[in-house]
Structure formats: C-alpha cells, structure tokens
N, C-alpha and C positions, 0 to 999 in steps of 0.2 A: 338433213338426211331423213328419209320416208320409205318406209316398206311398200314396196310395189301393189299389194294388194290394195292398199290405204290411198294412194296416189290415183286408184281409178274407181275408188268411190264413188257413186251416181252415175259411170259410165254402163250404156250396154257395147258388150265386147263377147269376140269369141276367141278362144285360147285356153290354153294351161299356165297359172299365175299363182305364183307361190310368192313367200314373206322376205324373198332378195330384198336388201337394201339398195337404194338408187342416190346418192348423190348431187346428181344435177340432172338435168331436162335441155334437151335443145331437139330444132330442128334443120339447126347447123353442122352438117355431118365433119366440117373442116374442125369444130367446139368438143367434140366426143372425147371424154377421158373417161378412164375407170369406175365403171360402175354406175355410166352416165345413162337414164332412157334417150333414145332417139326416136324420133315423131316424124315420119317421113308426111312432109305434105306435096301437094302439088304446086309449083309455085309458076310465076309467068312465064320465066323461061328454062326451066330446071323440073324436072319431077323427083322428088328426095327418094324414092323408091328405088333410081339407080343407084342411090350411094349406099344402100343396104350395107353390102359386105365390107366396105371401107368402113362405116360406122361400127361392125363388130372388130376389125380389127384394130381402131382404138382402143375398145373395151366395153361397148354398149353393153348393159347386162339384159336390156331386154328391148323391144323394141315396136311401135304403133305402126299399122300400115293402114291402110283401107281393103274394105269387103273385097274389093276383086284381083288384092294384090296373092300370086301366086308364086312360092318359093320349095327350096328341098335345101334339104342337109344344111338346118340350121340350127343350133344346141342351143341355144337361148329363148327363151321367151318369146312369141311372134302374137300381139294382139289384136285384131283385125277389129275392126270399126268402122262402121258406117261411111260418119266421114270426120278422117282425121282432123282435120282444122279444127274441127267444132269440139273435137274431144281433145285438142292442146290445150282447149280455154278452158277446160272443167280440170284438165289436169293439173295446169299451171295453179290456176286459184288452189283445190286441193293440195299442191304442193307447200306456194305459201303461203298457206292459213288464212285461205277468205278475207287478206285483210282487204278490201273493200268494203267489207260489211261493217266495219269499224271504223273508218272513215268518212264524212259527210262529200258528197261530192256532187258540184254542180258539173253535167257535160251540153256543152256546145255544139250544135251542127248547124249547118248552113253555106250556102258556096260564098259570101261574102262577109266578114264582120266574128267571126271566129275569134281569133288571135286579139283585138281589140278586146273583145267581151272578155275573156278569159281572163288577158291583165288586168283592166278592170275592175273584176269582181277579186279574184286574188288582191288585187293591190284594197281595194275597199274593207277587206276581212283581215290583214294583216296590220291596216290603220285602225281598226277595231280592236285589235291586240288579238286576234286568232290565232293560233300558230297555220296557218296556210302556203300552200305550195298549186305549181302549177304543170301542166301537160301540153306540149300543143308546138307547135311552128318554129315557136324559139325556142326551144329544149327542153327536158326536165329541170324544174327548178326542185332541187333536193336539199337536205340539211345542209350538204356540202358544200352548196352554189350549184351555179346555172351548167349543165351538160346536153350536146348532142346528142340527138336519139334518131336522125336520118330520116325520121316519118312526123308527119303531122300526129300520127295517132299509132304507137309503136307496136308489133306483134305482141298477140298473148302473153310470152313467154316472160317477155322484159316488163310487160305491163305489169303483170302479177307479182313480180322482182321490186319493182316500182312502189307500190302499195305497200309492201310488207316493208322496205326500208323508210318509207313513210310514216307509216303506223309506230315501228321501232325507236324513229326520230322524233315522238312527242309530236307527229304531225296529226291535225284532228279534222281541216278542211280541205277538199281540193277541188281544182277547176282544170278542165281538163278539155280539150277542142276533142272532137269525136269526128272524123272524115266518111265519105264516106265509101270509103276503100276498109276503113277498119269495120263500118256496120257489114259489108259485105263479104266480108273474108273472115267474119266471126271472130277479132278481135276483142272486142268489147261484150261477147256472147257471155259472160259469167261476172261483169262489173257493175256492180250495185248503185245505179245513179239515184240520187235523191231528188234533183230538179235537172231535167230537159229542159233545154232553150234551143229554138230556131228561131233563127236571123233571117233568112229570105232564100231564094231559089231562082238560080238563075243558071242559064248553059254552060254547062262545066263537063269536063271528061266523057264526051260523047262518043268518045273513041273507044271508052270502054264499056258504055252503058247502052249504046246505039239509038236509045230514045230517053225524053225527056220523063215521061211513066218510069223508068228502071231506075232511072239518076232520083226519082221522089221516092217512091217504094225503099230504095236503099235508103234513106235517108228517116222515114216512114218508122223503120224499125225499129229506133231511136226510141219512139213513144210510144209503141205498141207494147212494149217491153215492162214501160213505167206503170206501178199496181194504184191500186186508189187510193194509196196513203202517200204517194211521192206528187211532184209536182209539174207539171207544164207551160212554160212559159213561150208564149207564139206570138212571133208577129204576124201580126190579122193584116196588114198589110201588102197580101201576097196571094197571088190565087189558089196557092197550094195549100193556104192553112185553114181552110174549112175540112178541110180532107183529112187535116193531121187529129183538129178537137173531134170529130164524129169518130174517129180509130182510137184515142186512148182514153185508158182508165181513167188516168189522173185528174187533179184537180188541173184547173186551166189558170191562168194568167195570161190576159191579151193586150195588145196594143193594136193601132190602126194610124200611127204617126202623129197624131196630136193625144191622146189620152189612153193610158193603162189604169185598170180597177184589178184590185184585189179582188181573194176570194170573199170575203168578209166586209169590204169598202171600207180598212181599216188604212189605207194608203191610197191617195191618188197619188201621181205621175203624168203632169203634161208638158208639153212642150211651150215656151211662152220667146218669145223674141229669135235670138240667138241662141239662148241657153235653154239650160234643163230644169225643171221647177218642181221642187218633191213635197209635196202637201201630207204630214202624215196627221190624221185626225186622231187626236188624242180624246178616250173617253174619259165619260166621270166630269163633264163638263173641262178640262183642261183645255188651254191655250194651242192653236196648230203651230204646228212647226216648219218652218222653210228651210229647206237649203236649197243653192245653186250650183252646178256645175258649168263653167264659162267654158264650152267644147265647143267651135265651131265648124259648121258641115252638117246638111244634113243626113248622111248616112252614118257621122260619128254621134248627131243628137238620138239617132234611133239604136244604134249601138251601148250608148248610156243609159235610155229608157228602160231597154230590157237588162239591163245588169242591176 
C-alpha cells in the first residue's frame, strides 16, 4: 500500500492528488477492487478509457488517463498524462520499490537466440551458486518455480510485481529476454539493465512495424537507454550492429562469429571446432584457463559466445 501522491513521484501530471491510500495498480479494468488506481491505456484492440466508469464502480480511488481524455461528474481523482503507458512504468516501479535497482540484470534482445541466451546465462550463474532467476518465453522462473506470464516480456505492471518478489526472495541476479513489443509499448521504460545483449536481426513482425528501420529503432532502445557504467554486449555479426555501438553509452563487448575481446582483453572467447573455447588470461603471470562447451550448431555456438 502507497499514498497516491508517493506513487507518481517523477511523473508530470495534471489533476488534483491528494495522500488517498491505493492498494493495487492495474490496467485491467475486469482486476479493479477497492481502493485500486486504474491506468487506462490504449491497447490493440481495446482503449481502457471506455472502461472508466466500470473501473470506478469497482472501487478505483483514482484514476490515469491521457492528455486528451475528456470526462464530467467524476468524484475521484482523474490524472491526465502525456502518455499513460509510459507513466504505468514509472508508477509501477514507484509502487514496488525500484526493486530493479537492486537487482543485477542481464536483458536480451534480438529476433533469434533470446530464450537460449537467457537459459544459458541464468543456468551458468545459478551453477556459480548465484541465487538467479529468469524472464522470457518460458515463463517467470521465481522462488516458487517456473509460471506463465503470456508475453515474452510482461506489461509493466507485473514486471515491477516481478522484481520486487525477486528482490524479497533473496533473489540477486536476473536474465530477462526484452522483445520488442515491450521496448515499444514502454514496458521495460523504468528497469534498470546492467548488461544489454543482441543476438541478430532479422524479419520479424512486419505487420506491426511496417519496415525493417521501425523493427531496429525499437529494438535500438535497448542500448540507448544503457549509461557508461553498464554494459553492451553485440554481435558484430550483423549489419545492424555498427548502428547499435555508435548509439550507446556503454562499454561494448563484441563478437564477429569466430572471436569476442573484453573490455580489458582480460578474456578471449572463440570458436574452435564444433565447440566453444573460453581462454581467460590470468594475470600476475598465472596459468590460462580453458573451458569448453560441446554445443553443436552454428547459431547455438554464437548464442553461447555471447552468454
């Protein structure tokens, strides 16, 4: 539970907002109980701004619209915004508790190789003895076990839900596929990623992106986002990823399908046979280290490279 005014912290809004207590958050007007905000967004086939007054007669105590939504004889709270989707993801986080920011989290984007990376790197930091969890295709994997979440990359709302039961559960790392239907819909607009990874780029969902420039750009955001203390890991393998290192901050990590350097060249990574071949150079004059991962395929060898 969070005082309304607390819950739109960093947003710009216009309305009258006082210290109501709120309960829960949704922008499922069928999810509305007592004392709930309701975030009316625009969705694909639904605009939540019809369900206004069904959401008050749950019990919504107050309620997000956007700038041009225009109402009368309403007794509650009405906080207009820009645009609401983008203010679910600053509310949601504000609701529970930034836990992203206390969370280490690698996110994945890419039309191919998602879901592999992801297990992957979860499963490598978990064999580390990490306590880690994961997001993405196969479901939220939480303290609980593995659950359905319907999306590659879930709405704000449960995202933020996510994280905090995370953080709660002694959970310290997470990997997470990032789509990009969630960079787009502002999803992921307030989740703290430590290291960006792309996988490659290829035709995907053109039906909703019309060109292959809208389907990069969305996907683009990703690293645009990441500051000069997080990370980028690209595969240079692709003609979109000159595009991505000249756009972010971050430090870079690249591949080109036979060899990845660190920022430092305190690790190679190349490809050698069939397998995977990880040379870590140990200073101080120490002994290198090998290990191998016996994956075959080349789009699982480059999927292992960058994890």
């Amino acid at each position: 539970m969070k005082k309304l005014n607390q819950i739109l912290n960093g947003i710009q809004y216009d309305g009258l907002i006082d210290e109501r207590s709120i309960e829960s958050i949704t922008y499922d007007s069928r999810k509305v109980k007592l004392n709930s905000l309701f975030i009316a967004i625009n969705g694909y086939k639904n605009d939540g701004h019809k369900y206004i007054n069904e959401a008050i007669k749950l019990g919504a105590a107050a309620i997000v619209v956007n700038s041009n939504y225009e109402y009368k004889n309403i007794n509650i709270p009405i906080i207009k915004v820009k645009n609401s989707r983008i203010a679910m993801s600053k509310i949601s986080s504000n609701f529970f508790n930034n836990c992203s920011s206390k969370i280490k989290i690698v996110g994945i984007t890419g039309t191919n190789g998602k879901t592999t990376v992801t297990q992957l790197v979860d499963h490598i930091l978990k064999f580390n003895n990490y306590s880690s969890s994961s997001i993405g295709t196969l479901g939220f994997q939480g303290p609980n076990g593995l659950s359905s979440t319907g999306f590659t990359t879930p709405e704000s709302v449960e995202l933020q839900n996510m994280f905090q039961t995370l953080y709660l559960g002694g959970v310290t790392h997470l990997t997470m596929e990032i789509s990009s239907h969630a960079l787009s819909l502002s999803r992921v607009e307030d989740v703290n990623v430590d290291i960006g990874v792309f996988t490659n780029l290829t035709p995907e969902h053109l039906d909703f992106y019309k060109s292959m420039d809208n389907y990069f750009n969305a996907k683009l955001k990703l690293f645009t986002k990441l500051s000069n203390n997080k990370i980028a890991i690209i595969n240079n393998d692709n003609k979109y990823s000159r595009k991505i290192i000249n756009s972010t901050k971050a430090k870079i990590l690249t591949l080109n399908g036979k060899i990845a350097y660190t920022i430092d060249d305190n690790l190679t990574i190349g490809c050698k046979s069939n397998s995977i071949q990880i040379l870590e150079l140990q200073r101080q004059g120490k002994k290198k280290q090998t290990a191998k991962e016996f994956l075959l395929g080349k789009k699982i060898k480059k999927n292992s490279i960058l994890t």
